[in-house]
C-alpha positions in Angstrom: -93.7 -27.6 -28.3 -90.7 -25.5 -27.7 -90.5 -26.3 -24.3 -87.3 -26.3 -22.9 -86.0 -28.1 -19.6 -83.6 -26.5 -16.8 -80.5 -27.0 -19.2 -81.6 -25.0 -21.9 -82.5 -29.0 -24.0 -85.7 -28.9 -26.3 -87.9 -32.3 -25.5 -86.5 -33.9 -28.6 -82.8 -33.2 -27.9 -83.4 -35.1 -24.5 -84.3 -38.4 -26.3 -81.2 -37.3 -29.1 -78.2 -39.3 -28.2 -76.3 -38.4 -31.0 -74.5 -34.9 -30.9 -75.4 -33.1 -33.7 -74.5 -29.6 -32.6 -70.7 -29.9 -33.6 -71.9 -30.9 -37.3 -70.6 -28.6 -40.0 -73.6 -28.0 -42.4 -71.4 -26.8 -45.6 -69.6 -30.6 -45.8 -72.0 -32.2 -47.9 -71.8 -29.1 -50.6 -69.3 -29.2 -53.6 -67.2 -26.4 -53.9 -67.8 -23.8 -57.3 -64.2 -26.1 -58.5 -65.6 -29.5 -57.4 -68.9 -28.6 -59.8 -67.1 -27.0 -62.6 -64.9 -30.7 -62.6 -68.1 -32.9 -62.2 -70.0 -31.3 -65.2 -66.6 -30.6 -67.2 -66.5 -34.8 -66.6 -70.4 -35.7 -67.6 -70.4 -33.2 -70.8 -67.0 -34.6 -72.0 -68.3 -38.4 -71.1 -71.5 -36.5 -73.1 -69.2 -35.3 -76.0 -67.5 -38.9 -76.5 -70.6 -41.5 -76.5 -72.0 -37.9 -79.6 -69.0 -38.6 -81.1 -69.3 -42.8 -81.2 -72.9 -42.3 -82.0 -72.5 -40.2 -85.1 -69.2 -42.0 -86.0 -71.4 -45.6 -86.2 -74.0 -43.6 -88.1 -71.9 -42.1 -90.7 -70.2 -45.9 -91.2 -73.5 -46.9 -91.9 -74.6 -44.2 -94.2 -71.5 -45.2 -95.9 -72.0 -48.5 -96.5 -76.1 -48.1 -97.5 -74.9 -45.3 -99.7 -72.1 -47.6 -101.1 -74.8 -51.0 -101.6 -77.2 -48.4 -103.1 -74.7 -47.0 -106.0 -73.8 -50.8 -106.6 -77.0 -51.9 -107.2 -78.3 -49.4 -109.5 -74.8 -49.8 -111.4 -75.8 -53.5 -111.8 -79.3 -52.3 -112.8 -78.3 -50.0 -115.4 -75.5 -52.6 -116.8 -78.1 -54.8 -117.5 -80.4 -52.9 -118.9 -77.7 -51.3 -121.0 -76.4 -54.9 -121.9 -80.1 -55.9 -123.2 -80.1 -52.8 -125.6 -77.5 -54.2 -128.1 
């Protein structure tokens, strides 16, 4: 399998028209920076749909909790109302 021919080739790099010898293997890797930056970017994008998320909830705890005190004021009124 490791066979080489007269020029030093393996079989496979024979049938290889492309030249992959003068690739540089570390160009697809992110630099430590280029990391930091890409998760700095996802856990802030992270932080801001928390922040919608809990802002939406506390809106609608706000309004159940509002409905809820209004109701059992109406409740009571009436009931109070029916005493006298």
């Amino acid at each position: 399998m490791g066979s080489h021919n007269g020029n030093g080739n393996a079989w496979a790099d024979q049938w290889d028209k492309d030249n992959h010898h003068n690739v540089n293997p570390t160009a697809n890797y992110y630099t430590p920076e280029d990391k930091k930056a890409k998760y700095k970017k996802k856990v802030g994008e992270g932080l801001d749909k928390t922040k919608e998320v809990a802002i939406t909830g506390m809106k609608k705890a706000k309004l159940g909790a509002s409905a809820s005190f209004k109701w059992i004021k109406q409740k009571c009124n009436r009931n109070n109302s029916n005493k006298y």
